[in-house]
C-alpha positions in Angstrom: 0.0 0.0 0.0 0.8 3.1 0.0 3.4 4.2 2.9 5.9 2.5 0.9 5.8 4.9 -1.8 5.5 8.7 0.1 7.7 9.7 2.9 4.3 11.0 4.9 1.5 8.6 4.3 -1.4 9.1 5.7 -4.0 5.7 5.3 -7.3 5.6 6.3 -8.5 2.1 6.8 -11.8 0.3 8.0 -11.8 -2.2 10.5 -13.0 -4.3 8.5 -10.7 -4.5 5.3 -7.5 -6.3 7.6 -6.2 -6.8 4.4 -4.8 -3.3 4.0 -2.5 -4.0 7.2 -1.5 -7.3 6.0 2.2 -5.3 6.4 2.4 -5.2 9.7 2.8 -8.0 12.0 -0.7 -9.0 13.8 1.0 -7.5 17.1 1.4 -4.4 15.8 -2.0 -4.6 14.0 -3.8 -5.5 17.4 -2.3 -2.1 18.9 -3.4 0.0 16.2 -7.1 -1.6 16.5 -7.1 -1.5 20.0 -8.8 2.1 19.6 -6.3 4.1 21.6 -3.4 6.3 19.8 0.5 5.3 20.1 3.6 5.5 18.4 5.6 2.2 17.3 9.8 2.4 16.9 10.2 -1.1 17.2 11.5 -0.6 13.6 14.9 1.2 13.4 13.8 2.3 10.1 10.6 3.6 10.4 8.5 5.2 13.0 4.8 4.6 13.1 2.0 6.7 14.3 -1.7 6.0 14.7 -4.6 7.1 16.4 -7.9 6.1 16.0 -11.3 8.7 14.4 -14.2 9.0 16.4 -17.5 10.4 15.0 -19.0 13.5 16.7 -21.6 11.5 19.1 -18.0 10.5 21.0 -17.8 6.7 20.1 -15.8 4.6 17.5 -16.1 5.3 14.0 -14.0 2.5 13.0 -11.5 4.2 10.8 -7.7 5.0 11.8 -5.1 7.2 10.4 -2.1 5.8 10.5 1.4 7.7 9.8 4.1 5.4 8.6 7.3 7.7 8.2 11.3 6.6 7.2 13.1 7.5 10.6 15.9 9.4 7.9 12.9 11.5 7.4 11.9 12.5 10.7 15.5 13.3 11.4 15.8 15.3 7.8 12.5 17.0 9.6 14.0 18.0 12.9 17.9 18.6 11.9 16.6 22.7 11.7 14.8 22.3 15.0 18.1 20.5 16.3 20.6 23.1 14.8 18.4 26.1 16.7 18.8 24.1 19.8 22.6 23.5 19.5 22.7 27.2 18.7 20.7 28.0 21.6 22.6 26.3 23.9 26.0 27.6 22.7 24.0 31.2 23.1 22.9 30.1 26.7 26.1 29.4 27.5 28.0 32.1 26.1 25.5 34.1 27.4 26.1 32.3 31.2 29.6 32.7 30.5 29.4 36.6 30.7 27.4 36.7 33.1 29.7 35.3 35.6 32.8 37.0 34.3 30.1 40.8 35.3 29.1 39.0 38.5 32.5 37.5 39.5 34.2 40.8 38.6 31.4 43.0 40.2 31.9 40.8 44.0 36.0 40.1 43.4 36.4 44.2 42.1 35.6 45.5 46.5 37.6 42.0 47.7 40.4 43.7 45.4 40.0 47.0 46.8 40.4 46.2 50.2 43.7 44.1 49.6 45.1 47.1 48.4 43.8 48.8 50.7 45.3 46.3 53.5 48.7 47.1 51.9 48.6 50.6 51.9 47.7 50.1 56.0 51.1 47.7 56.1 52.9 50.6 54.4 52.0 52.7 57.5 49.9 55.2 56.0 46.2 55.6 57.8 44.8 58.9 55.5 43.9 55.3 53.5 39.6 55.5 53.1 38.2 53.0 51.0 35.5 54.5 48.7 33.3 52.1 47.2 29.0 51.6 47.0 27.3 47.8 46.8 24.6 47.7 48.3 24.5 44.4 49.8 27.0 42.2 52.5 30.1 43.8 50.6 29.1 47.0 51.8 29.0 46.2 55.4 32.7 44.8 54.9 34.0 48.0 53.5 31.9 50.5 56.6 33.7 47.9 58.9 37.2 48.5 57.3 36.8 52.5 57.2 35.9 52.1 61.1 38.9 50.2 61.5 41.3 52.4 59.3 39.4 55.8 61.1 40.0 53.9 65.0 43.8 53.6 64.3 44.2 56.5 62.7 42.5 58.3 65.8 44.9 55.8 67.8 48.0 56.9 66.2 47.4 61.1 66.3 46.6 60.4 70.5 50.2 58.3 70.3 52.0 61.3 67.8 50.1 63.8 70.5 51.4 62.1 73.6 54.6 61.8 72.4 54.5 65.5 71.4 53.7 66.7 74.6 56.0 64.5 76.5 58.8 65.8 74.3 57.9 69.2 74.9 57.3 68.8 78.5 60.8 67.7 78.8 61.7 70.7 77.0 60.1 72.7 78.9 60.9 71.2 82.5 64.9 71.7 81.8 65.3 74.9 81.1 64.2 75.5 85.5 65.9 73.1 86.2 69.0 73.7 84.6 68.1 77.5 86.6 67.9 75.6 89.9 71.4 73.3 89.4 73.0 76.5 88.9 71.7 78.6 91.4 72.2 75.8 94.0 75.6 75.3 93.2 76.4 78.9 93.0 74.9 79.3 96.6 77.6 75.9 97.5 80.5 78.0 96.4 82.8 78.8 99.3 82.8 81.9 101.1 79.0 83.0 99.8 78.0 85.9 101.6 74.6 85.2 103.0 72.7 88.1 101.1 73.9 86.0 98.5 72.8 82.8 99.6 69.3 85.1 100.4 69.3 85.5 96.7 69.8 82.2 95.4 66.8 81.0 97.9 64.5 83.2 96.6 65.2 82.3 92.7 64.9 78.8 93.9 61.6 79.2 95.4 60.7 81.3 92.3 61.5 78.7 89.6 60.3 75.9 91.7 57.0 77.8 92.2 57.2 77.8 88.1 57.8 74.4 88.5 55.0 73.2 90.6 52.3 75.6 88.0 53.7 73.9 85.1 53.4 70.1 86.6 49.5 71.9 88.0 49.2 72.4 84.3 50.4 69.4 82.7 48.4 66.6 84.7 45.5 68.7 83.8 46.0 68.3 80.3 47.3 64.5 81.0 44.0 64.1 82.5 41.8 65.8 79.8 43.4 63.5 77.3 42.3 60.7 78.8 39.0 61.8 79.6 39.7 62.0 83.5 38.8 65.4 83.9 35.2 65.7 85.6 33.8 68.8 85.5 31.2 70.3 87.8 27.9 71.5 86.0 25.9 73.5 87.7 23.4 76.9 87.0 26.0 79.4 87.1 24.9 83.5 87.3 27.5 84.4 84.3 26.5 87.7 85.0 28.1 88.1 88.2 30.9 85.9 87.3 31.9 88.7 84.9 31.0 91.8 86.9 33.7 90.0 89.6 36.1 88.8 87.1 35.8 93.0 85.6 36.8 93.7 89.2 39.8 91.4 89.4 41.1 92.7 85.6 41.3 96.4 86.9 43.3 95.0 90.4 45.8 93.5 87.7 46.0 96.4 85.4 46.1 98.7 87.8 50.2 99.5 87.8 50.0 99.8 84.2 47.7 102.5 84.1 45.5 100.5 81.8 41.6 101.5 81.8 39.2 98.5 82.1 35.6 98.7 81.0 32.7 96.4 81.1 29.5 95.9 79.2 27.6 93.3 81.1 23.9 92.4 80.4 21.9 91.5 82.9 20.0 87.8 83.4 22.9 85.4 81.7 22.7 82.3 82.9 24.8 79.0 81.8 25.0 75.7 82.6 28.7 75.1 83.8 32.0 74.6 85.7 32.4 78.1 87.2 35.4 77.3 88.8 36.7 76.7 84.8 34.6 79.6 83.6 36.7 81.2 86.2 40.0 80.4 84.7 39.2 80.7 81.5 38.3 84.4 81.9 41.2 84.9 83.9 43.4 83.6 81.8 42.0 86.0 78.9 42.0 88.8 81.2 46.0 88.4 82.4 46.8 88.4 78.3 45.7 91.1 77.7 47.1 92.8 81.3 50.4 91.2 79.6 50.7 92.2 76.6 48.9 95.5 76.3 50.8 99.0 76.9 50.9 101.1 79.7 48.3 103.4 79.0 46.2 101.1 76.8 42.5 99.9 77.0 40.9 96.4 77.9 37.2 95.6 77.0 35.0 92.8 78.6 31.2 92.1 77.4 28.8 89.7 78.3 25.5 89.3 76.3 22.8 86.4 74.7 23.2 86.0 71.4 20.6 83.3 69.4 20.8 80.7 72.1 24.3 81.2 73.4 26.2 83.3 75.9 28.9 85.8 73.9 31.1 87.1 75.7 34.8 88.1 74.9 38.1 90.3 75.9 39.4 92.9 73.7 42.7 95.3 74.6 44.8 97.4 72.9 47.9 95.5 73.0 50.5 94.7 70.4 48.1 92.1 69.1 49.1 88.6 67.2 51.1 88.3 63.7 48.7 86.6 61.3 51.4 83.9 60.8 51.0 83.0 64.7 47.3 82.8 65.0 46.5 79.3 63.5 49.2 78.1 66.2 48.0 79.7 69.4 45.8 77.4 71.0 48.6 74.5 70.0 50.7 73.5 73.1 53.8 75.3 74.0 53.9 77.6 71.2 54.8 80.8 72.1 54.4 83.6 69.2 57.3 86.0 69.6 55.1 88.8 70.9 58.2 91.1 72.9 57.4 92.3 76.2 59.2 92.8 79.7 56.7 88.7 80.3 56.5 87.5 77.0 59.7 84.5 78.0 57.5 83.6 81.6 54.7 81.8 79.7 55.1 78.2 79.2 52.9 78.5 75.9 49.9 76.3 78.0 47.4 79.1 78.8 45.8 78.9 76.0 45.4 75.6 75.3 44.0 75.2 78.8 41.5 77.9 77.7 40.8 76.1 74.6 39.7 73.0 76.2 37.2 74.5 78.8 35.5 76.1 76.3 35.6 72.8 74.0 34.6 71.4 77.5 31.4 73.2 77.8 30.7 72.6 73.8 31.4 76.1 73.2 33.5 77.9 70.6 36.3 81.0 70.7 37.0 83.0 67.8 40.4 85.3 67.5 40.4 88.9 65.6 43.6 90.5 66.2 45.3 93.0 64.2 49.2 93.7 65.2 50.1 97.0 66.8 46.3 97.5 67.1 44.9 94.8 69.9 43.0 91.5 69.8 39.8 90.0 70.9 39.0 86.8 72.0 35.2 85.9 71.9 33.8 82.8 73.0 30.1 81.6 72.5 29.1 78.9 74.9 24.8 77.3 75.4 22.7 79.2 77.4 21.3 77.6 80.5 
């Protein structure tokens, strides 16, 4: 019949007429009648098909269509269907293939970043931030590595600090003792008259009372570097804290012939040390006794500015060179500002200044023209 003759043959048979499947074996024949559809491949050479035709009211008709097609065939048929596959898959993969070269570069790229940024830390350099945005677990490696990098390099400036100030401490503690040694074995020499020996005592007990401020002064500023320093809060009348401390500036300028004035506002009130308020002011005030003129003018003024207590010291002294001012609140720097007192100061006054207010979470500005005067104003929270 025909299947042998067309590559697609389609044969519709009745039930009846056996003799037009007289080609296939009666196994195979029984399957196809058996009224439900298959597919038979027991054939390497073929591959058959069949289902059977049921009429509209749902049962047998008795007729089957049967597709009897050369296997070469069937694969001639797909060999498109199989070349889009293969190309597919090598797309898929190529596709895959970039893929995880983006994603492996994407996570390895921060990983990289922080190597390098672990060698630049070996090399002993902590200015070393690593700037870098994921989004995701990466991100919390690189926050934890900034901390890390911005904890020693906050560890190293308190170690460069200490050792600063122990250096300059050192410096600083020779020069009266080297005073003392000398006196002492001046006043040893034989046949020192006792006016003499009088003399060396009293510059004894002069540089060893320089001694004991400077020692005073150092362990406070040991102590505020550590923390250790408590301070006393508690409402202070600022008011009549300056109105005193006005008092106490005309006392010290008094054998200069240097006019003090005051400009004091009434009902200032702050929440503070006063004992430190105390110094602080003091320490502006004697300044300005120090370095301005016989003759000259100091200025103190209180008053609430925006939330905050203003309040600063002004004279008409020989003032700051602009090269000095960025330095003056560094410890033991001395500007070369002349005077008969200008070699007594240690350099520490106003540093100690600059920590109360810092203390109190206040601020202090500096305006100071040379051969004109200066003012120090300082701006600390209102009560």
């Amino acid at each position: 019949h025909s299947q042998k003759k067309k590559d697609w043959n389609r044969l519709l048979a009745h039930q009846e007429e056996e003799n037009l499947l007289h080609d296939y074996p009666p196994a195979m024949v029984n399957r196809i009648l058996s009224g439900s559809p298959g597919t038979i491949t027991e054939d390497p050479s073929r591959v058959i098909a069949y289902a059977p035709l049921f009429s509209g009211g749902g049962g047998a008709s008795g007729h089957f269509l049967i597709a009897d097609v050369p296997t070469a065939t069937v694969f001639e048929a797909i060999r498109p269907l199989q070349t889009l596959f293969i190309l597919g898959l090598l797309g898929i993969g190529a596709l895959s293939a970039l893929c995880g070269h983006w994603m492996a570069r994407r996570f390895l790229r921060p990983i990289q970043q922080l190597i390098a940024g672990t060698n630049i830390l070996r090399e002993g350099n902590l200015n070393y931030t690593l700037v870098l945005q994921t989004r995701d677990e990466i991100q919390d490696l690189v926050d934890s590595f900034n901390a890390m990098v911005a904890h020693w390099r906050e560890k190293r400036g308190l170690e460069d600090k200490m050792r600063q100030f122990i250096t300059d401490a050192s410096h600083e503690l020779r020069t009266p003792l080297a005073v003392l040694r000398g006196e002492v074995e001046l006043g040893l020499k034989a046949g020192a008259s006792p006016s003499r020996c009088q003399e060396v005592l009293v510059s004894c007990a002069t540089e060893i009372e320089r001694l004991s401020r400077l020692v005073d002064t150092l362990l406070l500023l040991s102590n505020a570097d550590a923390e250790k320093t408590a301070l006393d809060f508690k409402l202070v009348n600022f008011t009549r804290v300056m109105e005193e401390m006005a008092e106490q500036a005309r006392i010290l300028a008094e054998n200069k012939g240097i006019e003090v004035t005051m400009v004091n506002e009434p009902g200032v009130a702050l929440l503070a040390d006063e004992m430190r308020l105390r110094q602080l002011l003091l320490s502006l005030v004697d300044n300005a006794v120090k370095f301005t003129p016989p003759g000259g003018r100091i200025s103190l003024s209180c008053r609430p500015v925006d939330g905050q207590a203003e309040f600063g010291v002004s004279d008409t002294g020989i003032g700051i060179e602009p090269k000095d001012l960025p330095h003056i609140f560094d410890r033991f720097y001395r500007a070369n500002r002349g005077g008969p007192d200008a070699g007594s100061s240690y350099g520490l006054g106003l540093t100690i200044c600059n920590w109360i207010v810092e203390s109190h979470r206040g601020t202090m500005d500096v305006a100071s023209t040379p051969g004109k005067g200066s003012t120090f104003t300082v701006r600390l929270p209102l009560a």
